[in-house]
GUVOSE-246574 format. One record per atom (N, C-alpha, C): residue number from 0; x, y, z; atom name. Coordinates in pm, 1 decimal. Layout:
# residues N
[r NUM, [X, Y, Z], "CA"] ...
***
This chain:
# residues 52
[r 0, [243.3, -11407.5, 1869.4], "N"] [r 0, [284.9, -11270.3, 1886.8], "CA"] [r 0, [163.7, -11188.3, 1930.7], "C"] [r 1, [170.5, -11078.3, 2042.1], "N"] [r 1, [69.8, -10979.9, 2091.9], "CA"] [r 1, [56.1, -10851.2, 1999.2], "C"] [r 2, [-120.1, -10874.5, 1961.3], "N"] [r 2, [-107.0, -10797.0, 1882.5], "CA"] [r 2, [-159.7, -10636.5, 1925.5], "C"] [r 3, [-120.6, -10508.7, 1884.2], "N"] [r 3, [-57.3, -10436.0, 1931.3], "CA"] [r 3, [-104.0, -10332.8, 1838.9], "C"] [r 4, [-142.8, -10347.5, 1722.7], "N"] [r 4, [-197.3, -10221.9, 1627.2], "CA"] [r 4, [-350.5, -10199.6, 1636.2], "C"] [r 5, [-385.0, -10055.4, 1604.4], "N"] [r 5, [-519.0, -10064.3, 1600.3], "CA"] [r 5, [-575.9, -9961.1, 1511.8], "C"] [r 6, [-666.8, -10055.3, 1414.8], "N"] [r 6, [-730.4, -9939.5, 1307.3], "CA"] [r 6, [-851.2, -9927.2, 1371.7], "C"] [r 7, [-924.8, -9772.4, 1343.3], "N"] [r 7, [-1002.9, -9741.5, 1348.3], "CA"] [r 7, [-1107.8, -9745.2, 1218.9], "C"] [r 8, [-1212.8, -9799.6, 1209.2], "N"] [r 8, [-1353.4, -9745.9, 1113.4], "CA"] [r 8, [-1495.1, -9658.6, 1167.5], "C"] [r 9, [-1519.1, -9600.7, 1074.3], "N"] [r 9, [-1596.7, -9566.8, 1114.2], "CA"] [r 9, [-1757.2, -9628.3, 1028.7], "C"] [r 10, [-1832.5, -9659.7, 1158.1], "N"] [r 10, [-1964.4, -9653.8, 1147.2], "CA"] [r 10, [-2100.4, -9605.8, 1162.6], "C"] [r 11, [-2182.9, -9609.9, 1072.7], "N"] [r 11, [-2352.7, -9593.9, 1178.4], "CA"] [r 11, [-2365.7, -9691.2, 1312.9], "C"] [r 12, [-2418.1, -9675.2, 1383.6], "N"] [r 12, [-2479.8, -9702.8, 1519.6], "CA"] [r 12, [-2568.0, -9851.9, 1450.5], "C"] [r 13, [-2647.9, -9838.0, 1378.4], "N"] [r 13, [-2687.2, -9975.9, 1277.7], "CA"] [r 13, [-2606.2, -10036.8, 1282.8], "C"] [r 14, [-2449.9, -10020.6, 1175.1], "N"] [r 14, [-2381.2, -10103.0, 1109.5], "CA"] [r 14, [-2344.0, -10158.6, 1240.5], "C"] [r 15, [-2268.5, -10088.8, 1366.7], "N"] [r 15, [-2224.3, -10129.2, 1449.6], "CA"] [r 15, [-2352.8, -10255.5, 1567.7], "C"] [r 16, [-2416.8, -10268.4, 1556.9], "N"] [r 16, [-2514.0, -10367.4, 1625.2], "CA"] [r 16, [-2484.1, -10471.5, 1498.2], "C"] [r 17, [-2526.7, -10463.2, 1373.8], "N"] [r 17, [-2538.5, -10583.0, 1267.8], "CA"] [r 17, [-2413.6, -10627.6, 1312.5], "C"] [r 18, [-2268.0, -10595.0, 1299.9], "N"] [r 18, [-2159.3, -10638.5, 1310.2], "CA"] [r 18, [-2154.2, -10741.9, 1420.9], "C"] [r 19, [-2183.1, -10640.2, 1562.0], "N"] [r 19, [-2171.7, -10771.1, 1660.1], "CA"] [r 19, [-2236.5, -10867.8, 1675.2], "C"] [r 20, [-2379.8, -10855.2, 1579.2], "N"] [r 20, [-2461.7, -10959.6, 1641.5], "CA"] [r 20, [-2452.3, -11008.4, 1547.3], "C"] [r 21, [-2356.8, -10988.2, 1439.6], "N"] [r 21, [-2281.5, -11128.3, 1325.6], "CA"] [r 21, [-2196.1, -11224.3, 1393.8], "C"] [r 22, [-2079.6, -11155.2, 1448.7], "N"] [r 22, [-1982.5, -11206.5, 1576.6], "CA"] [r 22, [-2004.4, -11292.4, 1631.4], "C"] [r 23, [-2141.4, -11245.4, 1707.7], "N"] [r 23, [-2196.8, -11332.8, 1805.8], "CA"] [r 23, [-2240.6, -11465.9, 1749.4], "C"] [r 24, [-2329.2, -11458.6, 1679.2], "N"] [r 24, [-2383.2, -11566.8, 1582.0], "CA"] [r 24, [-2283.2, -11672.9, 1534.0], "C"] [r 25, [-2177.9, -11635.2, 1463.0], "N"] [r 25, [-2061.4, -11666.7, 1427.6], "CA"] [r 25, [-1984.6, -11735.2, 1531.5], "C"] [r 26, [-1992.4, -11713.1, 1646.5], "N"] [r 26, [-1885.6, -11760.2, 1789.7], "CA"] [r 26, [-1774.5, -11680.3, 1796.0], "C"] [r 27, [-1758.8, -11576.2, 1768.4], "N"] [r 27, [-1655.3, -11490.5, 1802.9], "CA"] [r 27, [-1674.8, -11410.5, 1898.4], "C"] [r 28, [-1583.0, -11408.7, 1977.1], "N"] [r 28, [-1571.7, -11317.6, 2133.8], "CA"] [r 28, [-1556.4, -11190.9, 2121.0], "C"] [r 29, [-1490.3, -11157.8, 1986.5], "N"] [r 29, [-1530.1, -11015.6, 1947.8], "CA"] [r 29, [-1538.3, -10972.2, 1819.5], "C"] [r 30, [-1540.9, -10867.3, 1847.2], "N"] [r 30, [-1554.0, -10810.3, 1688.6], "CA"] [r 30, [-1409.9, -10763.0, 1625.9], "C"] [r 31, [-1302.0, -10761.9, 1648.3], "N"] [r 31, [-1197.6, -10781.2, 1578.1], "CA"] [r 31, [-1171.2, -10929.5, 1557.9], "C"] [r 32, [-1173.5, -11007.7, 1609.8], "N"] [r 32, [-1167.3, -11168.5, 1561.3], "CA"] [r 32, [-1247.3, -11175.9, 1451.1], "C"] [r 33, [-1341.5, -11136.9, 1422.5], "N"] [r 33, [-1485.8, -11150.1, 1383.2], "CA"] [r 33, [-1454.9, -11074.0, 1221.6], "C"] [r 34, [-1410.0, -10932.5, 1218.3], "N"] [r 34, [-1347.6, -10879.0, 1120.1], "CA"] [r 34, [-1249.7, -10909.9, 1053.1], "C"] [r 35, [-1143.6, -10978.5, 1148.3], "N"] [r 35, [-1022.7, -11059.5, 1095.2], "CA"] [r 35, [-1053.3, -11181.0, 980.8], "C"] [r 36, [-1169.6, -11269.6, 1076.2], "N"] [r 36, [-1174.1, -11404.9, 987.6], "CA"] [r 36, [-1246.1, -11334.7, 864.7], "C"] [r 37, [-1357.1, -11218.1, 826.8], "N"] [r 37, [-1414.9, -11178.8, 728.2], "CA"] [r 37, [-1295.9, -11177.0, 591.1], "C"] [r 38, [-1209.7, -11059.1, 653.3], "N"] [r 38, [-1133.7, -10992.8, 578.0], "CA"] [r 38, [-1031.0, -11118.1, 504.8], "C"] [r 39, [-1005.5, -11219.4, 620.6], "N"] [r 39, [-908.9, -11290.8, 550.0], "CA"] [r 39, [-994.6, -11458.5, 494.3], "C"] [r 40, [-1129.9, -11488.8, 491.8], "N"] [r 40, [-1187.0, -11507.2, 398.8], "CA"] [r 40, [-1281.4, -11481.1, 324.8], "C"] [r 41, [-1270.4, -11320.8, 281.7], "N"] [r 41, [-1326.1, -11263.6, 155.8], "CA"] [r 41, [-1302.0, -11330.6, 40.6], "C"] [r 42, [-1382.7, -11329.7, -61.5], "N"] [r 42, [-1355.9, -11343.7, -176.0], "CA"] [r 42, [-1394.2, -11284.9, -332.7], "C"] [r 43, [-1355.4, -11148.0, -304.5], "N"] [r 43, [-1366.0, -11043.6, -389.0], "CA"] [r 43, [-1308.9, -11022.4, -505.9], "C"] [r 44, [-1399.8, -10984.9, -619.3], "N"] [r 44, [-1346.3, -10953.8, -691.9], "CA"] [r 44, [-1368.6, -10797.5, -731.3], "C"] [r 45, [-1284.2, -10745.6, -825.0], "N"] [r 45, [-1322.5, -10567.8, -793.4], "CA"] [r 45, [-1266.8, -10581.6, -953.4], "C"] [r 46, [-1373.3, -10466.2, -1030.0], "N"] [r 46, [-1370.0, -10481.2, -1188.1], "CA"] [r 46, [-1341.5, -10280.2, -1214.6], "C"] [r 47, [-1258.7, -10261.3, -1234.2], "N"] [r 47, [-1205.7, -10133.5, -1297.0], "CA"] [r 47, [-1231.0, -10130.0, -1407.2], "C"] [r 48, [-1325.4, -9997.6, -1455.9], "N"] [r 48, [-1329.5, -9929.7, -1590.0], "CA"] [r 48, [-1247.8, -9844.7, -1636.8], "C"] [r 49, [-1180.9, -9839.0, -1725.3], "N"] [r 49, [-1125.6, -9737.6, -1732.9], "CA"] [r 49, [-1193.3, -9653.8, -1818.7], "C"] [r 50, [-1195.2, -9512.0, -1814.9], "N"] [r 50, [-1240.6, -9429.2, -1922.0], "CA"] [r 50, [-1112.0, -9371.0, -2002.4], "C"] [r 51, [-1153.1, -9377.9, -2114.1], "N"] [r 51, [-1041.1, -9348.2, -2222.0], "CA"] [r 51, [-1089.1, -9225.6, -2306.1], "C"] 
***
């Protein structure tokens, strides 16, 4: 399927060079491929405090 949506982020001018020249390194042709494989093998965990 053609994909067809598009989020925007925003970055520093930094973040945006580190990113591609992760990509690149990586073998990805771009930087949404490149963000895709990140996001879908992250492996995060996220710890909530609650205040009571």
């Amino acid at each position: 399927m053609a994909k067809k949506e598009v989020i925007t982020i925003r970055v520093e001018e930094q973040e945006k060079k580190y990113l591609l020249q992760k990509a690149a390194e990586n073998g990805f042709n771009s930087l949404s491929e490149y963000m895709l494989f990140v996001a879908k093998n992250a492996n995060i965990t996220v710890m909530i405090e609650r205040k009571i």
